[in-house]
PyMOL Python script that loads the backbone (N, CA, C, O; Angstrom):
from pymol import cmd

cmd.read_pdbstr("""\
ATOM      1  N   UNK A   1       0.815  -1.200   0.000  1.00  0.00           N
ATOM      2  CA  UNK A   1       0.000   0.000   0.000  1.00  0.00           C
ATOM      3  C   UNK A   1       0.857   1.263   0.000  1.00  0.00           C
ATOM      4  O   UNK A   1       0.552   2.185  -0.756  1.00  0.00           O
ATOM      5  N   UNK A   2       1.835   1.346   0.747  1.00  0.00           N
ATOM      6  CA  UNK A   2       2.653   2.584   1.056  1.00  0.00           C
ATOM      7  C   UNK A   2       3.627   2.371  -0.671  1.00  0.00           C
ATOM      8  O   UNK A   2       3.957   3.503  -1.026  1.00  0.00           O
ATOM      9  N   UNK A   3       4.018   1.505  -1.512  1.00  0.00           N
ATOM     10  CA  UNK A   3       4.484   1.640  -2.396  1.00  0.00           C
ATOM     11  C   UNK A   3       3.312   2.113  -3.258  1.00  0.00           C
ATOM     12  O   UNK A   3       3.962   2.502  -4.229  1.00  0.00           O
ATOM     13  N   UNK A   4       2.179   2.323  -3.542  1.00  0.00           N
ATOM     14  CA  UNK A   4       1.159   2.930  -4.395  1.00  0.00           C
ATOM     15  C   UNK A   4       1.138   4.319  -3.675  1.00  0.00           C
ATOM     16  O   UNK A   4       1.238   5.256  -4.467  1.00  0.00           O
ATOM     17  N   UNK A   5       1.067   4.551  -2.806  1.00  0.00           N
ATOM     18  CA  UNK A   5       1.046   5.974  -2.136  1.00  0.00           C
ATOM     19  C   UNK A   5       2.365   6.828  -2.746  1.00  0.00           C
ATOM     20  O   UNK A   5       2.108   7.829  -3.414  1.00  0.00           O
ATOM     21  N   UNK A   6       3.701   6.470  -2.541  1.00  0.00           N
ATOM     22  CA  UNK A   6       4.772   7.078  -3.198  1.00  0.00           C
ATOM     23  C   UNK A   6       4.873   7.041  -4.993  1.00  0.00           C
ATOM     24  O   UNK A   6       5.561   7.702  -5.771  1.00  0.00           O
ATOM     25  N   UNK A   7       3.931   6.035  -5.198  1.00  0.00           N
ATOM     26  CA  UNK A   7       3.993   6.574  -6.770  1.00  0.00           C
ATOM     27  C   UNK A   7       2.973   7.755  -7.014  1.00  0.00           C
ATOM     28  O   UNK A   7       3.254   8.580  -7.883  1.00  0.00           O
ATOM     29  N   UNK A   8       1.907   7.868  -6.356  1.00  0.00           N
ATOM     30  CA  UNK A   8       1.096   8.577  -6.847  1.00  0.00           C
ATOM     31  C   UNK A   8       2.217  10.196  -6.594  1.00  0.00           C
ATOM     32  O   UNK A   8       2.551  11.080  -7.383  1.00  0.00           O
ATOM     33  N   UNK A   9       2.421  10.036  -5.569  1.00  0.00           N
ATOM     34  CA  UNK A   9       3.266  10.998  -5.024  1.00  0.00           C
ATOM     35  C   UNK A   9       4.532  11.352  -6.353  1.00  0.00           C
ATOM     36  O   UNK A   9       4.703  12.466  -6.848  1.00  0.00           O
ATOM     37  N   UNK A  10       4.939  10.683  -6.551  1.00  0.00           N
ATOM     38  CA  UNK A  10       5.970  11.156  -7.958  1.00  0.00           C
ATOM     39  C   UNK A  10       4.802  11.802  -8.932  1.00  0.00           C
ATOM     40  O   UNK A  10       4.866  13.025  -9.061  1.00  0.00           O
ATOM     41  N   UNK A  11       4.006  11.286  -9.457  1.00  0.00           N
ATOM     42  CA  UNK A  11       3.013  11.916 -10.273  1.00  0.00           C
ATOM     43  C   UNK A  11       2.739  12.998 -10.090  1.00  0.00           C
ATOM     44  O   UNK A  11       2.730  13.807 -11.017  1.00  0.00           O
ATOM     45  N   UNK A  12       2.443  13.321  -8.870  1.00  0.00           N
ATOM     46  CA  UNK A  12       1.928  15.191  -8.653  1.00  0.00           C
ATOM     47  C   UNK A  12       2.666  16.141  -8.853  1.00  0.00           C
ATOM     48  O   UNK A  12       3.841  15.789  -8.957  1.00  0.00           O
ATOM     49  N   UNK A  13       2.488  17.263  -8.960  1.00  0.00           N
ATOM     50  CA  UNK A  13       3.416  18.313  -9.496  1.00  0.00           C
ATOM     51  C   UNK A  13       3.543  18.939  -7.540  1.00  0.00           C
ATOM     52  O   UNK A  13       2.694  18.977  -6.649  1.00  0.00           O
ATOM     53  N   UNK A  14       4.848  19.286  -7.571  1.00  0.00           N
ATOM     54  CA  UNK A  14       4.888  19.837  -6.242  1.00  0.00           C
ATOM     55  C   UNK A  14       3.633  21.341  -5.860  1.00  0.00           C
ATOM     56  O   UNK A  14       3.226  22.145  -6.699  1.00  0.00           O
ATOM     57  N   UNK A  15       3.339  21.318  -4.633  1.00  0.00           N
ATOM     58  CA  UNK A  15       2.379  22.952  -4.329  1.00  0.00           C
ATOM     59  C   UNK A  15       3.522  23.611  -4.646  1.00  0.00           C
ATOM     60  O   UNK A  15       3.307  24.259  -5.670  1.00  0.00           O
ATOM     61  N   UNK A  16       4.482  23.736  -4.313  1.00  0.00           N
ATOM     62  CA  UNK A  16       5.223  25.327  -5.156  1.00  0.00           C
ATOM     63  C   UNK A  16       5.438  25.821  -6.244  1.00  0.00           C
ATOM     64  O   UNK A  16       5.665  26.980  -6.593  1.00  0.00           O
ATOM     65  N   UNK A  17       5.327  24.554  -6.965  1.00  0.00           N
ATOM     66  CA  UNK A  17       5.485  24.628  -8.881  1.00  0.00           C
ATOM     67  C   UNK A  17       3.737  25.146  -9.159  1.00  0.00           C
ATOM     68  O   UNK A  17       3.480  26.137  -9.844  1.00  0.00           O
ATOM     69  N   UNK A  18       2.632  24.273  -8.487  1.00  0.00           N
ATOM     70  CA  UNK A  18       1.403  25.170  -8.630  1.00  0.00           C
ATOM     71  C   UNK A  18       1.238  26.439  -8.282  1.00  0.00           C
ATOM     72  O   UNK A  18       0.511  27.219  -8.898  1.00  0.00           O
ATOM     73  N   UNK A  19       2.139  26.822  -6.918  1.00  0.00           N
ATOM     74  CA  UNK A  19       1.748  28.251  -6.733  1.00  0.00           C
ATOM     75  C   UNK A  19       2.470  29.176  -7.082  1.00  0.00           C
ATOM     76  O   UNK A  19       2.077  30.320  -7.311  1.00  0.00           O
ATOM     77  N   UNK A  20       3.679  28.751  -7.163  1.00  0.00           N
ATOM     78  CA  UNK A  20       4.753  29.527  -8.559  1.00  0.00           C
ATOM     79  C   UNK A  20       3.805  30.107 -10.069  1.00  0.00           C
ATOM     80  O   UNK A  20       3.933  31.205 -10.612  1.00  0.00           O
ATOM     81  N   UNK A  21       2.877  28.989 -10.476  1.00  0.00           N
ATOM     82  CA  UNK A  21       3.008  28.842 -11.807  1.00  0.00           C
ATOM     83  C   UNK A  21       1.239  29.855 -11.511  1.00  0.00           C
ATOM     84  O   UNK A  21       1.055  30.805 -12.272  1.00  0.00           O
ATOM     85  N   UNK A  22       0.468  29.642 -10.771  1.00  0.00           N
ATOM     86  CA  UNK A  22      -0.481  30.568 -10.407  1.00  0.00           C
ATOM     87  C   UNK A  22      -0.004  32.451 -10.200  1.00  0.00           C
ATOM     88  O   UNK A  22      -0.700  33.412 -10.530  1.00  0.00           O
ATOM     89  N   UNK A  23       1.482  32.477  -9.512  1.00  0.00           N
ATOM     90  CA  UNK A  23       1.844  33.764  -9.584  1.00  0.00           C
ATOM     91  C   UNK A  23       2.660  34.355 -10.725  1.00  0.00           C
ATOM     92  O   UNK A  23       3.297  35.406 -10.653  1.00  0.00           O
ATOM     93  N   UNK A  24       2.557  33.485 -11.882  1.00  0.00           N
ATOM     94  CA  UNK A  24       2.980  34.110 -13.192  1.00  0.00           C
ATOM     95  C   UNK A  24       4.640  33.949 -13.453  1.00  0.00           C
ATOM     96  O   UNK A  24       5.424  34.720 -14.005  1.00  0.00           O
ATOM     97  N   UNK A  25       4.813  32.872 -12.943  1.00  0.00           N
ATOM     98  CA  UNK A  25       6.685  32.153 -12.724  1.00  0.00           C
ATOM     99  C   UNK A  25       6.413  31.480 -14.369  1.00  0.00           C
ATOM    100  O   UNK A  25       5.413  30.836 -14.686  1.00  0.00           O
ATOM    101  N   UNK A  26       7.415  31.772 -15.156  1.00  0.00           N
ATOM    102  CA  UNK A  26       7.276  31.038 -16.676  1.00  0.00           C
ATOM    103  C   UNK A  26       7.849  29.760 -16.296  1.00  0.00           C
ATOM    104  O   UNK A  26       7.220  28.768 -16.663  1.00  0.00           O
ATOM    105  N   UNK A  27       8.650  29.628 -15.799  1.00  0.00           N
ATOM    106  CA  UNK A  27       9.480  28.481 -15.563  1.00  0.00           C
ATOM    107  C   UNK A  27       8.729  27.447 -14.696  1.00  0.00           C
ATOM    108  O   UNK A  27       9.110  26.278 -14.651  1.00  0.00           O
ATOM    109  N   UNK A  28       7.607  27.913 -13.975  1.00  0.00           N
ATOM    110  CA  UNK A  28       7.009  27.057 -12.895  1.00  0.00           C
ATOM    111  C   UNK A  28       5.614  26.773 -13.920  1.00  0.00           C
ATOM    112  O   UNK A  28       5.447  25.560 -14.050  1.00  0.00           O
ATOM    113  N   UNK A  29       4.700  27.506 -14.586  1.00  0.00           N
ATOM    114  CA  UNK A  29       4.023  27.498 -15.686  1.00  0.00           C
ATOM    115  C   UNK A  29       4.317  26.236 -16.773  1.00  0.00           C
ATOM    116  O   UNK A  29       3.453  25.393 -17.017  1.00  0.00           O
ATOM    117  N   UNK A  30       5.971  26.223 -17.534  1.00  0.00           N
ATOM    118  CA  UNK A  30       6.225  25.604 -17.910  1.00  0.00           C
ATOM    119  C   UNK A  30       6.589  23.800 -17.365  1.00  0.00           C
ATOM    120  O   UNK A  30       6.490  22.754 -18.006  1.00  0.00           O
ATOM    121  N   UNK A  31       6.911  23.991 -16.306  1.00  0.00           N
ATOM    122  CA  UNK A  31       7.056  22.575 -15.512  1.00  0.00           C
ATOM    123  C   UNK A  31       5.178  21.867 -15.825  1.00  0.00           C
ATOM    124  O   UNK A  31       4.945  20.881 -16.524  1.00  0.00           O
ATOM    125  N   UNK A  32       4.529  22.375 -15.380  1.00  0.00           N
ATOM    126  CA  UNK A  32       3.195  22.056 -15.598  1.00  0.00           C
ATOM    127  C   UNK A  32       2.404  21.703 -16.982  1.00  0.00           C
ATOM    128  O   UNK A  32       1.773  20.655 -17.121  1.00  0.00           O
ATOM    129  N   UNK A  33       2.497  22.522 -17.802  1.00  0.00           N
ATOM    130  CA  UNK A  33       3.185  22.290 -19.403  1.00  0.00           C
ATOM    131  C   UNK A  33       3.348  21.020 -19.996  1.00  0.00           C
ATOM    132  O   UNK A  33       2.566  20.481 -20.778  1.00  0.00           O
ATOM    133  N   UNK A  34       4.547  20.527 -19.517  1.00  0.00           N
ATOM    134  CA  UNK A  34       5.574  19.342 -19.624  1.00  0.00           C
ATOM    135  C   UNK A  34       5.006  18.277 -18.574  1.00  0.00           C
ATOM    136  O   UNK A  34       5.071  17.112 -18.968  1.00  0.00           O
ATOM    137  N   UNK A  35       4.403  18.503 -17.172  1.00  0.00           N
ATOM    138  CA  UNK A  35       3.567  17.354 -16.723  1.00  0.00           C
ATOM    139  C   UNK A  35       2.775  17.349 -17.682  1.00  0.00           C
ATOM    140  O   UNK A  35       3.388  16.564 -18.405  1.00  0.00           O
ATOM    141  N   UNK A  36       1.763  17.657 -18.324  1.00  0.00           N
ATOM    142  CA  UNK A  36       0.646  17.472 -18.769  1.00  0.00           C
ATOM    143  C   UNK A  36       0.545  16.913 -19.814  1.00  0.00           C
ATOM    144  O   UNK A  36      -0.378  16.180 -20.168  1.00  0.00           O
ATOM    145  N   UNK A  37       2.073  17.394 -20.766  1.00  0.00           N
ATOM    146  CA  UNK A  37       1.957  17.071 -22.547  1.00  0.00           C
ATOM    147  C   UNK A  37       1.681  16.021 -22.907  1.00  0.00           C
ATOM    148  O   UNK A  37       1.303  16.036 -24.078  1.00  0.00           O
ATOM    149  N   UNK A  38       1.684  14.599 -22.235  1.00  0.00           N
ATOM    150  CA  UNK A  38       1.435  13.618 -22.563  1.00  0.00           C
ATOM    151  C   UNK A  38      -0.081  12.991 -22.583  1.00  0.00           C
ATOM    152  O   UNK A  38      -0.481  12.092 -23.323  1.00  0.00           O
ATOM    153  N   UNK A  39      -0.769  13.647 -21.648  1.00  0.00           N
ATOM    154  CA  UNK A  39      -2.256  13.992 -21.724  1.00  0.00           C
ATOM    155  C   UNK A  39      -3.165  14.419 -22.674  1.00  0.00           C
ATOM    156  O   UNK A  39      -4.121  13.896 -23.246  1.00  0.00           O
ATOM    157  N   UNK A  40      -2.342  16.078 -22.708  1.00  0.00           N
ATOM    158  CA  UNK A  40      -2.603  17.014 -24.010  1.00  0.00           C
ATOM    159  C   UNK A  40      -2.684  16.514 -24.841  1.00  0.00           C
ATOM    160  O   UNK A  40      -3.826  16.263 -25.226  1.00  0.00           O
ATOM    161  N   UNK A  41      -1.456  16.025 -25.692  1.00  0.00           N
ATOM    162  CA  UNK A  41      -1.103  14.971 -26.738  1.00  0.00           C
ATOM    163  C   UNK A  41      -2.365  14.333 -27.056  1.00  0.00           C
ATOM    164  O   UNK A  41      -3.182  14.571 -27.945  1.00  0.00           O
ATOM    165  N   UNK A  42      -2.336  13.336 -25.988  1.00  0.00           N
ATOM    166  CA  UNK A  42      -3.343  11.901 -26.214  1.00  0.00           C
ATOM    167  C   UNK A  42      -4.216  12.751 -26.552  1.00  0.00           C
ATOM    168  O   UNK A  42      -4.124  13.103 -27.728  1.00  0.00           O
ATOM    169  N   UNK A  43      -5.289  13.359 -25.773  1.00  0.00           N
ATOM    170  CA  UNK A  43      -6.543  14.124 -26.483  1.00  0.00           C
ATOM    171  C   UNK A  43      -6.655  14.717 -27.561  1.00  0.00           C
ATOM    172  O   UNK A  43      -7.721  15.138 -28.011  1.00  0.00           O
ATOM    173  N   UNK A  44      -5.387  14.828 -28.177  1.00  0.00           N
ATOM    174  CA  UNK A  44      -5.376  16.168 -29.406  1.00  0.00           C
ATOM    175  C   UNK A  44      -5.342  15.145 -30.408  1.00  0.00           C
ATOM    176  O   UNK A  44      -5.711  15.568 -31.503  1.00  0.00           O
ATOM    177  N   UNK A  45      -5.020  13.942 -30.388  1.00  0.00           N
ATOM    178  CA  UNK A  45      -4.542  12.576 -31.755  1.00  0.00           C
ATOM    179  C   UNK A  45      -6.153  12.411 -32.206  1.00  0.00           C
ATOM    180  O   UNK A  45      -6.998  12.071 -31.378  1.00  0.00           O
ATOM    181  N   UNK A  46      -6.462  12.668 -33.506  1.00  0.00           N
ATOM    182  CA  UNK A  46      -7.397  12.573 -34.476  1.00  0.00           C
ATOM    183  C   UNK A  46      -7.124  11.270 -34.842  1.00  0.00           C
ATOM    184  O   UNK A  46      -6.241  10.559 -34.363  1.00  0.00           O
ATOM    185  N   UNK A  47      -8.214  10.876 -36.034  1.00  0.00           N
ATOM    186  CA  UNK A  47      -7.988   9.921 -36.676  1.00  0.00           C
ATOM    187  C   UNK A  47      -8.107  10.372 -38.385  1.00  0.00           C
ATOM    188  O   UNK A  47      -8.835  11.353 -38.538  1.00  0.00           O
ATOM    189  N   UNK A  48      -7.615   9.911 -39.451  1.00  0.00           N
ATOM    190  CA  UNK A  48      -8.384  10.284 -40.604  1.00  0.00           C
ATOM    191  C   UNK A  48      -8.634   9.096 -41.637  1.00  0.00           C
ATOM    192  O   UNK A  48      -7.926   9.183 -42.641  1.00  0.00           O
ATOM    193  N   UNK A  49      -9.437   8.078 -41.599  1.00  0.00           N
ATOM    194  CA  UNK A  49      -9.418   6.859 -42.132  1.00  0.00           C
ATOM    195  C   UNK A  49      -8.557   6.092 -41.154  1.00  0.00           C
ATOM    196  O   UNK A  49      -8.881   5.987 -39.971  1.00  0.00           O
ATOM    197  N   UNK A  50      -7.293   5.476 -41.730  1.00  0.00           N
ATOM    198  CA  UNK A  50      -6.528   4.673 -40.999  1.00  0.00           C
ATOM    199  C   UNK A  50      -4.955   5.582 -40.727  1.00  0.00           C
ATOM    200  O   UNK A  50      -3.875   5.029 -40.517  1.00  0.00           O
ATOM    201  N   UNK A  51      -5.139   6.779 -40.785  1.00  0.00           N
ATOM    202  CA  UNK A  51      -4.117   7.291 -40.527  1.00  0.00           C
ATOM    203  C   UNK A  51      -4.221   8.384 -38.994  1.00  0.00           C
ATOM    204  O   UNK A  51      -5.259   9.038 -38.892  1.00  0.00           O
ATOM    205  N   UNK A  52      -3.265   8.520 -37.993  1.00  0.00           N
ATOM    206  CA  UNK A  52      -3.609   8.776 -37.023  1.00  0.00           C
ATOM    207  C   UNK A  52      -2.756  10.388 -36.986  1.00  0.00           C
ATOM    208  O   UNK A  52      -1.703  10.557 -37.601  1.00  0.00           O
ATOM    209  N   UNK A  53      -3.381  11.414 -36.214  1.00  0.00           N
ATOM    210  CA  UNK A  53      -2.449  12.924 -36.425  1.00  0.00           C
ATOM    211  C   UNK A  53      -2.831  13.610 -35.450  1.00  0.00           C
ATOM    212  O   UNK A  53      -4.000  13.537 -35.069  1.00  0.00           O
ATOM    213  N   UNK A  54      -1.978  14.365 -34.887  1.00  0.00           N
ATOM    214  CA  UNK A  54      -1.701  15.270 -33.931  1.00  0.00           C
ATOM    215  C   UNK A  54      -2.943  16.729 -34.345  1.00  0.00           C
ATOM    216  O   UNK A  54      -2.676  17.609 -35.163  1.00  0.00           O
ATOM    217  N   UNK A  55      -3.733  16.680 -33.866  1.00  0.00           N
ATOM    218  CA  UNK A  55      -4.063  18.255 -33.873  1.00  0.00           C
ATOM    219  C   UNK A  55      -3.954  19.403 -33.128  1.00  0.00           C
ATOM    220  O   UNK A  55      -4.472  19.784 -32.078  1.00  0.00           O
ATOM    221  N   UNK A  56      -2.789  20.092 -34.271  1.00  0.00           N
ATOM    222  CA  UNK A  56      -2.116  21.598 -33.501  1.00  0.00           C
ATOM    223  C   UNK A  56      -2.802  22.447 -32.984  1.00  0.00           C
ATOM    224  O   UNK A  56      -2.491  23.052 -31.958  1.00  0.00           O
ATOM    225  N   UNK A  57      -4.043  22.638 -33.761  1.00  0.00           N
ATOM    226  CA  UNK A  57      -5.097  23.874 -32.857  1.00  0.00           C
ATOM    227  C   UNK A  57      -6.046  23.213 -31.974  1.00  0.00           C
ATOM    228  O   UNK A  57      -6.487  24.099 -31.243  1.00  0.00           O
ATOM    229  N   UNK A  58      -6.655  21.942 -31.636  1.00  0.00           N
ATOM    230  CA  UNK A  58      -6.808  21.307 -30.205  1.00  0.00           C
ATOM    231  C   UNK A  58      -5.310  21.521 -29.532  1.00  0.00           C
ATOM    232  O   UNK A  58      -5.690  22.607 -29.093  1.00  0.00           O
ATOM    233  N   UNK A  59      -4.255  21.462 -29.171  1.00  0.00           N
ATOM    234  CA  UNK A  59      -3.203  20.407 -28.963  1.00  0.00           C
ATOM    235  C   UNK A  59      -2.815  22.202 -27.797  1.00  0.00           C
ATOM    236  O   UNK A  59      -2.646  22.377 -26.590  1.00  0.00           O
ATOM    237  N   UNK A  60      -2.830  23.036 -28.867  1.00  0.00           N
ATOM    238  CA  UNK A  60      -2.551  24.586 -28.742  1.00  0.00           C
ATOM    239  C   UNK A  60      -3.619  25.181 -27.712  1.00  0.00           C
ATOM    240  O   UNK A  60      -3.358  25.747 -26.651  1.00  0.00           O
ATOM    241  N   UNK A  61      -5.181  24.867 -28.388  1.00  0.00           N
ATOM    242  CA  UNK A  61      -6.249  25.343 -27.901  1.00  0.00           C
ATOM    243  C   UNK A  61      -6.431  24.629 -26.136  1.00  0.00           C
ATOM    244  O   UNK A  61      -7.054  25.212 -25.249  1.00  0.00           O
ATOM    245  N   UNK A  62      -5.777  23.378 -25.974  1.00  0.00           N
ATOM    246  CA  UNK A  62      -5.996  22.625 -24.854  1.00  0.00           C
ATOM    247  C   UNK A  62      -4.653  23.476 -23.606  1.00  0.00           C
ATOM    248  O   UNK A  62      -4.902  23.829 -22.453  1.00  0.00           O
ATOM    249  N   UNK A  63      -3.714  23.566 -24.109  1.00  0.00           N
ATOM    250  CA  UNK A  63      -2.531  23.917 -23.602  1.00  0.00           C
ATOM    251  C   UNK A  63      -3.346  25.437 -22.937  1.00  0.00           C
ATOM    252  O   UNK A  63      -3.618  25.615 -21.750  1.00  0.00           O
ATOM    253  N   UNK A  64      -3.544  26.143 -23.769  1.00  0.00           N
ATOM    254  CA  UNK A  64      -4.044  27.861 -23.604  1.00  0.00           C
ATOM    255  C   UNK A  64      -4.786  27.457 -22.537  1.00  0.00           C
ATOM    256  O   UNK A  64      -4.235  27.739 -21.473  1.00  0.00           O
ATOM    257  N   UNK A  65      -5.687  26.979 -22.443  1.00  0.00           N
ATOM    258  CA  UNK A  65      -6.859  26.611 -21.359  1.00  0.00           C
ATOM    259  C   UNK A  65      -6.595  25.646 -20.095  1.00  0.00           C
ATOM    260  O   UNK A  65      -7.516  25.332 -19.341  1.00  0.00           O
ATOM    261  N   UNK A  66      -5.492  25.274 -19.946  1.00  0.00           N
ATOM    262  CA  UNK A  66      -4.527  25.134 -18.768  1.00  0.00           C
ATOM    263  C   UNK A  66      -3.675  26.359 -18.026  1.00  0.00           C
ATOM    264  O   UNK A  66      -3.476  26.583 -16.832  1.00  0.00           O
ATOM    265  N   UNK A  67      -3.211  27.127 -19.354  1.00  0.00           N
ATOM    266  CA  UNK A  67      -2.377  27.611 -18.697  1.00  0.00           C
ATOM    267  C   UNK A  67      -3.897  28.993 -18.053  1.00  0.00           C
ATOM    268  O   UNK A  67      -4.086  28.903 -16.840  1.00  0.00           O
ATOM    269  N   UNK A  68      -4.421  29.617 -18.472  1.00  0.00           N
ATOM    270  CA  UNK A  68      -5.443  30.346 -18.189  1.00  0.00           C
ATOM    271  C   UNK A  68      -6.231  29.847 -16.749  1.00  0.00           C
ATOM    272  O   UNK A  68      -6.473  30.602 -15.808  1.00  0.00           O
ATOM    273  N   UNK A  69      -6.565  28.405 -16.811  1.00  0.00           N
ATOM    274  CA  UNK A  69      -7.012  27.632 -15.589  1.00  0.00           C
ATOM    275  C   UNK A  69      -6.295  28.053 -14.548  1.00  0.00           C
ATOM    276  O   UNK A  69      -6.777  28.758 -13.662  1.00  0.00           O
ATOM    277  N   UNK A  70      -4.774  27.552 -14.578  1.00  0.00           N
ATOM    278  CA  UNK A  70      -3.751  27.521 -13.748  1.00  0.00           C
ATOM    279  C   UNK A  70      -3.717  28.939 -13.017  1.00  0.00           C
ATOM    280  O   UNK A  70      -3.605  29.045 -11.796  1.00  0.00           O
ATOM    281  N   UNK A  71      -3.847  30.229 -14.068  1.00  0.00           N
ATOM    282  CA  UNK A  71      -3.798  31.475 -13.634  1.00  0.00           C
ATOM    283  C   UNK A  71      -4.769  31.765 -12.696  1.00  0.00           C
ATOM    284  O   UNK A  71      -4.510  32.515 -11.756  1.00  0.00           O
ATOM    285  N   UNK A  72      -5.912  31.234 -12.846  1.00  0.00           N
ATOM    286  CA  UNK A  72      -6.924  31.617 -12.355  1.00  0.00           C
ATOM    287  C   UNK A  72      -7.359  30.928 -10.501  1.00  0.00           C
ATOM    288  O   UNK A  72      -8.052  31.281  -9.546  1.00  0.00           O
ATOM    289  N   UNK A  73      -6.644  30.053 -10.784  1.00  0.00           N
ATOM    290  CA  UNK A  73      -6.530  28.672  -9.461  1.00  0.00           C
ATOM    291  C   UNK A  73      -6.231  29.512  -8.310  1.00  0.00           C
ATOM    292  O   UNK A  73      -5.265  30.271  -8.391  1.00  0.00           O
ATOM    293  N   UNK A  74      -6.763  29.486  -7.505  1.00  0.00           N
ATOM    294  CA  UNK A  74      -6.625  30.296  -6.153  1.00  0.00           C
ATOM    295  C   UNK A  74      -5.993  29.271  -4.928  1.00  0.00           C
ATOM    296  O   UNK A  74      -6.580  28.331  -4.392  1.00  0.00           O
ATOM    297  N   UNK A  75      -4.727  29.720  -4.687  1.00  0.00           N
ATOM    298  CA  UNK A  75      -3.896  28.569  -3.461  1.00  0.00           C
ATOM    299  C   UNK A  75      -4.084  29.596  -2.215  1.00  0.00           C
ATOM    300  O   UNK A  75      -4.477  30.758  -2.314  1.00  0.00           O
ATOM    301  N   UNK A  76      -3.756  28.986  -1.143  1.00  0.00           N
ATOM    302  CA  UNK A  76      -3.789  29.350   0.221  1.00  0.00           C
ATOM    303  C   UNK A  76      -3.079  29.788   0.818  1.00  0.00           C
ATOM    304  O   UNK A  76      -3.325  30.021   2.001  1.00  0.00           O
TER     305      UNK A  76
END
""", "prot")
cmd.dss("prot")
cmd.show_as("cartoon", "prot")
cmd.util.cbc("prot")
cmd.orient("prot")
């Protein structure tokens, strides 16, 4: 049990990189960014017949609306 607890724990982004990245830190913004891209990514992959593709304006449009979220996130 305590080994599922420390993974989840690697997964999270530290509270200072959130409240960094809430007070307009690019570098703490960007850490969050880079957690996420693999998420982003997945949601943004279209299909077109049997060929599979990245879409830049989801991919862009999803990113913007994190980082805007993030701004808006009120910490304690």
């Amino acid at each position: 049990m305590q080994k599922d607890s420390r993974k989840n724990e690697e997964r999270l982004l530290p509270f200072e990189t959130i409240k960094a990245a809430t007070e307009g830190d690019v570098d703490a913004m960007d850490k969050i960014l880079k957690h996420y891209k693999p998420y982003i990514v997945k949601l943004s992959i279209r299909t077109d017949g049997d060929k599979s593709y990245i879409d830049e304006d989801l991919r862009e449009h999803l990113e913007a609306k994190l980082i805007a979220k993030t701004l808006e996130f009120e910490t304690a």
